[in-house]
Residue, then its C-alpha position, 0 to 999 in steps of 0.5 A: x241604131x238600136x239592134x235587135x238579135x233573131x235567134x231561133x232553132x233551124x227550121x222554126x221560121x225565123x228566116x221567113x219572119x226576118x225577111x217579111x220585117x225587113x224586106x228588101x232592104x237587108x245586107x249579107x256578109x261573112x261573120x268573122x272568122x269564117x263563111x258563114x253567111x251574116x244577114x243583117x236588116x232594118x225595118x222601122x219601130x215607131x218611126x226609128x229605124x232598127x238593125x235586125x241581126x239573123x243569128x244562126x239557127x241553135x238548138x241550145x246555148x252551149x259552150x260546147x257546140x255541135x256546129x259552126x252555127x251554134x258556136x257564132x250564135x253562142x259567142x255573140x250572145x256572150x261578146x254583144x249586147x243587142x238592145x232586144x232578143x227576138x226569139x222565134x219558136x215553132x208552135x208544132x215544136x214547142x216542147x223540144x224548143x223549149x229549153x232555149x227560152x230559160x237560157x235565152x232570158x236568162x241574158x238579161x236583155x229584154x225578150x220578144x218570144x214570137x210563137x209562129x206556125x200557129x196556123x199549122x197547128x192543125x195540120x198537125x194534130x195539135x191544138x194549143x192554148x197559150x192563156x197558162x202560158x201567157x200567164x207564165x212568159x207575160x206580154x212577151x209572148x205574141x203568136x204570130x205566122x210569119x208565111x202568112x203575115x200575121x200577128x206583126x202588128x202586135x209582134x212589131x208593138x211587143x218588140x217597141x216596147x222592150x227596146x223602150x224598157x231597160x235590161x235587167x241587172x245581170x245579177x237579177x236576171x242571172x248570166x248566160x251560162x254556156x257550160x255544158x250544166x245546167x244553168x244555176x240561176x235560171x230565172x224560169x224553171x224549165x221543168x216548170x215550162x215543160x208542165x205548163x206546154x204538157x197542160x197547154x197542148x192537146x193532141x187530135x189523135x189524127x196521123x199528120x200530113x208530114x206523117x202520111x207523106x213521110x210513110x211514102x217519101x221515107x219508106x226503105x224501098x221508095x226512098x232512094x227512089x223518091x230521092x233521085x226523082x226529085x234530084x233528077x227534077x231539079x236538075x232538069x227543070x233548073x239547068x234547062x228552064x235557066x238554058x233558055x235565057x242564056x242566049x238572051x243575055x249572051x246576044x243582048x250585051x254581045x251587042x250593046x255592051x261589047x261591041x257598042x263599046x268597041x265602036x264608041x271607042x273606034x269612033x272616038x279613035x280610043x287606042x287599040x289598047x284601051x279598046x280592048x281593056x274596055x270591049x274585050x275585058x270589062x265589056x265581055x266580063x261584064x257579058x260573061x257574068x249575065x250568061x251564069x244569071x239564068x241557070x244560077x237563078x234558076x237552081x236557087x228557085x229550085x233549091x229554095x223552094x225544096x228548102x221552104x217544102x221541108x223536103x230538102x233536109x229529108x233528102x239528107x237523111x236519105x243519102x245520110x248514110x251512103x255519104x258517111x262511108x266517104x266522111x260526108x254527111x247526107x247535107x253534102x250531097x246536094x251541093x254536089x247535085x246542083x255541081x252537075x248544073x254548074x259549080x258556082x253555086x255548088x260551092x256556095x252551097x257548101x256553107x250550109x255544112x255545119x261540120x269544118x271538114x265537110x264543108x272543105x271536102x265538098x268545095x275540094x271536089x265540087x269541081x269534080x262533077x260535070x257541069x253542063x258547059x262542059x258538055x257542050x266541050x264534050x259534044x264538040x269533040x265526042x261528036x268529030x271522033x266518036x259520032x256513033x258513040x258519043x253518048x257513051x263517050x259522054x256518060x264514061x266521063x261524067x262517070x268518071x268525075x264522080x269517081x274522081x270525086x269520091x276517091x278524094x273525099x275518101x283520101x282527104x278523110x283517111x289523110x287529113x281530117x280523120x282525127x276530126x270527129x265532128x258529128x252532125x244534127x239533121x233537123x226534120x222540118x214539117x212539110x210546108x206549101x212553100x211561100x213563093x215571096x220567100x222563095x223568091x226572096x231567098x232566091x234573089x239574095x243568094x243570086x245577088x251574092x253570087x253575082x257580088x262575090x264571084x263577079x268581081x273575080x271573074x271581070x279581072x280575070x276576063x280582063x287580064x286573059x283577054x288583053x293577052x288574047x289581044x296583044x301581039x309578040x310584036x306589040x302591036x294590038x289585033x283581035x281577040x284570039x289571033x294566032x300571033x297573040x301573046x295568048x297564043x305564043x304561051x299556048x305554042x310553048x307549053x303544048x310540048x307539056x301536053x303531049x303525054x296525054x294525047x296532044x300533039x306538038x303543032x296542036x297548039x290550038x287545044x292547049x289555048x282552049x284549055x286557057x280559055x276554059x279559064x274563063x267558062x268552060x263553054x267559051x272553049x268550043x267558040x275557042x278551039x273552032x276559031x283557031x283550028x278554022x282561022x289559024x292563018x287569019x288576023x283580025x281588027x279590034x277597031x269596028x267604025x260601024x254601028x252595031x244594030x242595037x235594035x236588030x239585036x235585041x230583037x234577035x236576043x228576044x227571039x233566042x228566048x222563044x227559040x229556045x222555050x219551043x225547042x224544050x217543049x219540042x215545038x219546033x223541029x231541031x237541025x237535023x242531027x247528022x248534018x250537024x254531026x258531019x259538019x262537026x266530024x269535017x272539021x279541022x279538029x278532026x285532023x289534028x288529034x292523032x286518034x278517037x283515044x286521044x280526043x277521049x284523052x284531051x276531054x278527060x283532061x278538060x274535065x278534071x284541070x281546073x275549074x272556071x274562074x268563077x268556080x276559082x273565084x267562090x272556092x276563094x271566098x268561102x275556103x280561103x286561099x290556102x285551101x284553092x291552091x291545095x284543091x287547084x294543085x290536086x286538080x292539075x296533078x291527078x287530071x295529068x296522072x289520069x289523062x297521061x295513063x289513059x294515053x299510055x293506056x293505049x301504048x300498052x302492046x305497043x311499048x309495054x316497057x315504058x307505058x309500065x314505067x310511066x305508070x309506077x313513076x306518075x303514081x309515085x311523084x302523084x303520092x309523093x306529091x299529095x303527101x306534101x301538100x297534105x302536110x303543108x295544108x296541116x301545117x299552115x292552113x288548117x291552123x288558120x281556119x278557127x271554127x276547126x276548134x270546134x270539135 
């Protein structure tokens, strides 16, 4: 199959063309080496199907690259031979786009330019008339508009025909030279170019749209205010719009995959073991994978659709400069954004970060921020020990990951990638109405590879958690979650551990807890309330009756409506000191010695561990190596804080040993850091070849 390369600059349009030629049918990987996404699609020329390779956006070819992008798209072009370059370029940009065209000819294979955005001209003041250089580039050059579909036709006949032609000879066409010089035998003269788009282009005079919403948006005392009302309203709408769908795919597949599978099991009298294999392992993993859909897929529309507006690189400028004291650049700051919603797909926005350090830095403490199923872990507990204060408790922690966040960004700059000066290019885009086909379009793949990448991790995990969770210190199968499992005969044993931060020794149950919050953090109040209310029960894994598959999908149906009326206030919502008393006379409120220690246990629950999805994307996109620095950093400075936090209170009490605590906890925390610092340097940075950027 004949290959087609897409190169272009960031922000040209490229990615929007690459999706109206191959539509659906495209495949995502990673290029080799590192994670950076590969896109890969096909679409026909003359009746022949053709692979068409989306190269990261460059602004040049260089042997001394600014980014990871550039240096994928500079070795491919030197190490491959596509059978064609298709070389994208923004009409409202032209003149700064211009220098790759000399380089990118200069190959030797056969060249399509697509001229796109020819129907923003106006919008930006400009008028263009492409006769000169037609004249100069040939039949290569087709003006197109990739968000409104025209101009593929010719662009599709252009690209048959320089697949139909042969390369020319290198000695002809002259080799790409990615020094860092000039190019010495260019076979079109780019200062000629630049006088031929100078004769070509024709300004109005008129201030641009992007310039009179710029003189708002940018504005030094509107800025940051703009910037955190977008922030906030993407937050809100995705995280609350995706909310209301969670409970549909919770009860539908509760329903018709769990326990339906229980009970064909059951019925065909499946041993115990393999209906909790099957049910409780592949059948919850299969349910817990559905519930991240809505909110996930929704805070990709949100980001995709910032994405397509132009605005999304504008809000890296504007927190450019706070992110920099820390050794992040301003792109950084949405990833961690989105964490506040959930940190799967925190993570895997990171790999937009040009810069090696930054990307590893933002996945270290994208776990850091708060997601919202924790919050649900927060209320549980904030509302039986503190119920008058229980914003406040909420909003202390959230601070407090923040905080966390920060420190580490600031250590692992000052410690492991200082001698790393990596500097960044923030491309300003024009303002665009987005085009909702690619919106969606973007959307679903990034969803799509969510689901491929993390679902996998997460269904083998729920798989071996839940067979503990089943199996019994005897042998024998029961229940999901009984007291007697072997789950929860390994929660008994490393409660003593906890006890420093809070948790008494008979409180087993918040130990278990934190091993389901393995699973996602959410599952955790279902958890610790089953086990402080059952303790002494004992259930079945056998079910002979029927589940009511219509019954519930009715009910999930339903959960949408309930949900969609209680966001807009439709519907009156329990009344809240009911709900709060219900939850303060629960047996948790008994078994934490004090309020302090509730605080404690969540301050804990915060900063452990991430779920094993976030597990999961932090494996795939940094490398093992760097999940258990980040997994060991996590479970060492969430015991140091958690444990000085509850010495905190013994302060009066027994000043001596809280004092002592202190000074021996910080000191095995650094010398523990330090270690693993080295280790990291020593065998894993190594390891990571885009680090040979800079």
């Amino acid at each position: 199959m004949k290959q087609i390369a897409l190169v272009g600059s960031p922000n040209c349009g490229k990615t929007t063309l690459f999706n109206v030629l191959t539509k659906s049918n495209q495949r995502t990987g990673n290029w080799a080496g590192v994670t950076v996404e590969q896109k890969i699609g096909e679409f026909k020329l003359d009746g022949q199907a053709v692979e068409l390779i989306d190269l990261p956006g460059v602004h040049m070819l260089t042997d001394c690259p600014l980014s990871i992008d550039a240096k994928i798209t500079n070795d491919y072009l030197k190490s491959s031979e596509p059978d064609a370059i298709l070389l994208v370029l923004d009409a409202t940009q032209l003149r700064r786009q211009a220098e790759l065209i000399p380089q990118i000819m200069a190959t030797g294979q056969p060249v399509v330019i697509a001229l796109n955005m020819m129907d923003a001209l106006a919008d930006h003041g400009l008028e263009l008339n492409t006769t000169e250089l037609k004249a100069l580039l040939g039949d290569r050059l087709i003006e197109i508009s990739a968000a409104k579909g025209t101009g593929i036709a010719a662009l599709n006949k252009a690209l048959g025909n320089a697949l139909a032609s042969q390369p020319l000879p290198q000695d002809d066409a002259g080799a790409v030279d990615c020094s860092c010089n000039p190019l010495p035998h260019e076979p079109l003269s780019h200062s000629g170019l630049l006088a031929a788009i100078d004769r070509a282009t024709t300004f109005t005079g008129e201030p641009t749209l992007t310039e009179r919403i710029d003189r708002w948006l940018l504005h030094p005392a509107l800025a940051i205010p703009s910037f955190l009302l977008v922030m906030y309203l993407l937050f809100m709408i995705s995280v609350q719009f995706g909310a209301i769908f969670i409970d549909f795919f919770d009860i539908w597949l509760g329903s018709w995959v769990v326990e339906g599978l229980r009970w064909v099991l059951s019925s065909l009298q499946a041993p115990a073991w393999l209906i909790a294999f099957v049910a409780d392992g592949i059948g919850a993993g299969v349910q817990l994978i559905a519930t991240f859909i809505p909110v996930i897929g929704a805070l990709y529309l949100c980001m995709s659709w910032l994405e397509d507006s132009g605005y999304l690189a504008r809000a890296a400028f504007v927190i450019d400069g706070v992110m920099s004291r820390i050794g992040l650049p301003g792109q950084a700051f949405i990833p961690l954004i989105v964490g506040f919603g959930c940190n799967v797909p925190s993570v895997m926005a990171a790999r937009s970060l040009n810069s090696i350090s930054a990307r590893l830095t933002t996945i270290f403490i994208a776990p850091f921020m708060s997601c919202s199923a924790r919050l649900s872990v927060y209320v549980f507990v904030g509302s039986a020990f503190f119920p008058e204060h229980a914003g406040l408790a909420i909003f202390s922690l959230y601070l407090l990951g923040i905080i966390v966040a920060v420190g580490s960004a600031w250590l692992l700059r000052k410690t492991l990638f200082g001698r790393f000066h990596e500097p960044s290019i923030l491309e300003m885009p024009s303002y665009r109405r987005p085009v909702w086909r690619n919106v969606f379009t973007q959307a679903g793949h990034r969803l799509h590879s969510f689901m491929m990448r993390a679902g996998k991790r997460i269904m083998l995990v729920v798989i071996v958690l839940s067979c503990l969770g089943a199996v019994k210190t005897d042998g024998s199968w029961g229940a999901p979650g009984s007291p007697d499992s072997a789950l929860a005969w390994i929660g008994k044993k490393l409660t003593p551990v906890l006890t420093p931060i809070g948790i008494g020794e008979d409180n087993w149950q918040a130990t278990l807890g934190l091993f389901s919050g393995l699973f996602a953090k959410e599952v955790m109040v279902g958890t610790i309330q089953t086990l402080y209310t059952n303790e002494d029960e004992s259930g079945d894994l056998t079910s002979t009756e029927m589940p009511d598959f219509m019954g519930d999908l009715g009910l999930a149906f339903g959960s949408v409506a309930d949900n969609g009326k209680a966001l807009f206030g439709i519907e009156p919502e329990a009344e809240p000191d009911a709900e709060l008393n219900l939850i303060a006379n629960s047996p948790i409120a008994n078994l934490f010695p004090s309020a302090w220690a509730a605080f404690c246990f969540l301050a804990f629950v915060l900063l452990y561990a991430p779920c094993v999805a976030t597990l999961g994307a932090m494996q795939r996109e940094a490398g093992s190596g760097w999940l258990r620095f980040s997994l060991a950093w996590s479970l060492m400075l969430s015991y140091w804080i958690a444990s000085n936090l509850w010495q905190l209170s013994h302060l009066f009490e027994q000043p001596l040993f809280a004092s002592l605590w202190f000074v021996l906890s910080s000191a095995v925390l650094a010398l523990f850091y330090s270690l693993i610092v080295k280790r990291v340097r020593d065998k894993h940075l190594g390891e990571i070849q885009v680090v040979n950027l800079t």
